[in-house]
DOVEXMAR-622028 format. One record per residue (C-alpha): residue in one letter; x, y, z. Coordinates in steps of 0.05 Angstrom, whole numbers, plus 5000, padded with zeros to 4 digits. Last residue first. Layout:
N
AXYZ ...
This chain:
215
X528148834909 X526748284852 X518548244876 X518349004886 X520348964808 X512448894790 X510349634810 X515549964756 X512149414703 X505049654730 X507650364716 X509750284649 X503549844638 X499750374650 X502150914605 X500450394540 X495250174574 X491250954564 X493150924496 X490050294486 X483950424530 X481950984481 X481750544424 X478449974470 X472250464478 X471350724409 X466950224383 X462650284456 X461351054446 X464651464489 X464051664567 X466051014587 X473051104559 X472551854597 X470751694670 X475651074656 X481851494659 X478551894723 X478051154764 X484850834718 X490951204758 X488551244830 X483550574825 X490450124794 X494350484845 X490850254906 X489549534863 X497149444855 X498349604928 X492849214963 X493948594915 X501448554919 X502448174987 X496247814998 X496847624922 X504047314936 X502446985000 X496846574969 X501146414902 X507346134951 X506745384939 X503445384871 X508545904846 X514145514871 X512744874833 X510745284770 X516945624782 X516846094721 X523546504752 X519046674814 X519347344800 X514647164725 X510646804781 X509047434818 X509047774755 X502647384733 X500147304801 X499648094813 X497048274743 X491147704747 X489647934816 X489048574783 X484048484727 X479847984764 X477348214835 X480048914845 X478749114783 X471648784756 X468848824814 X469749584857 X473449904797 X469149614728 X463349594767 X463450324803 X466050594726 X459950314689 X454750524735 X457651284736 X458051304658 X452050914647 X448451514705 X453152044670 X449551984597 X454751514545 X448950994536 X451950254517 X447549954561 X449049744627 X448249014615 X450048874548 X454449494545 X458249224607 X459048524577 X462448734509 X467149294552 X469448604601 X469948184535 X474948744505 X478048824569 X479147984575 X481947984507 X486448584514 X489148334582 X491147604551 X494447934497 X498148334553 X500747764591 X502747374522 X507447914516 X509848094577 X512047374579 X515247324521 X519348014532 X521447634597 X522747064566 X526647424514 X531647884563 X527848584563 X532449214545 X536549564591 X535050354585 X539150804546 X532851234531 X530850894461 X531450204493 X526250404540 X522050774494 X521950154458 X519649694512 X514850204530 X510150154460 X512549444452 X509649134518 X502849464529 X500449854469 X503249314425 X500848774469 X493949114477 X494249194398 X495448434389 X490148204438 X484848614414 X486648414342 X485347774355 X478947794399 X475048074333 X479148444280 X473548744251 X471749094313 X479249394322 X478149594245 X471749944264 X474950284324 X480150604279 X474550894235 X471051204306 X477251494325 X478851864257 X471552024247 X472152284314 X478252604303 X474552984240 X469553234271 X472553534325 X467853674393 X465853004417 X471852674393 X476453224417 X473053314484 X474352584499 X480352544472 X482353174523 X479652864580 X484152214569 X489952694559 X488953034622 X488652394654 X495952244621 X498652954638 X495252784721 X498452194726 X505152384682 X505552944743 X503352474810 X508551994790 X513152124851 X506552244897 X503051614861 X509051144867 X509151284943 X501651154949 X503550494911 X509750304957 X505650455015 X500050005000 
């Protein structure tokens, strides 16, 4: 819990730039044309592409997107099980977002006024978040720590989440609660576009989160 409020105060700039930036797409579809033809065309292809293409643009957005920043800044570069890994851990993110969004507009509705809005956001951070989305993050790099011990991981998975969860979930509400007041705010094609440039900050910061296991 610490850790993560201690992220937030050092990160507390690129948090509020990046929820800037989700406010601003949001005001830029609803009040530019031609982004929101723009946004709306590049949510068509994502629809196209079905479960597939969610997966590969969340890994994109996910691994490649800071992975080359990275390696553009001096920094160390992932070994290949690691980049592996981050890889298949972000395709499986994209599909279970793009599921999550599916199920939400068949229950909710797919309504952008502020009660679907509101509704969406209280499931997605008090359920879907800290019950799914970032247990899943937590064991994943909890066994990525564990040098892919499947042995090790299915002695020590318990302690692991206990130990992770509060933090990761802490910053998961800080960064993602205003960032999702704007995804859920647009139309349901143009949902996962939005998401995508929002994971692509994210995952920075969850990969940041993930080396208290190596410390």
């Amino acid at each position: 819990m610490s850790r993560a409020l201690a992220a937030f105060r050092h990160n507390l700039r690129p948090f509020l730039l990046i929820q800037a930036g989700a406010l601003t797409f949001v005001a830029l579809f609803y009040l530019w044309p031609t982004f929101a033809t723009a946004a709306t065309a590049a949510g068509e292809i994502k629809l196209a592409s079905g479960m597939i293409g969610a997966a590969l643009a969340t890994a994109f957005a996910g691994f490649a997107v800071p992975e080359g920043v990275r390696r553009l800044t001096g920094g160390q570069g992932s070994t290949r099980a690691d980049a592996l890994f981050q890889i298949v851990f972000f395709m499986i993110i994209g599909v279970m977002i793009d599921a999550f969004y599916g199920l939400l507009a068949v229950i909710v509705g797919r309504g952008t006024d502020v009660g679907t809005v509101a509704t969406k956001v209280l499931i997605d951070q008090l359920i879907a978040s800290p019950f799914l989305f970032m247990p899943y993050s937590a064991l994943a790099f909890a066994w990525r720590d564990m040098g892919f011990s499947g042995t090790r991981f299915r002695q020590e998975w318990g302690i692991e989440l206990r130990r992770r969860w509060a933090g990761i979930v802490v910053m998961g509400w800080l960064f993602w609660g205003p960032v999702l007041s704007g995804i859920y705010a647009l139309p349901a094609g143009v949902q996962f576009v939005m998401f995508l440039c929002a994971q692509a900050a994210w995952s920075i910061l969850l990969v940041w989160l993930a080396q208290d296991g190596r410390e």
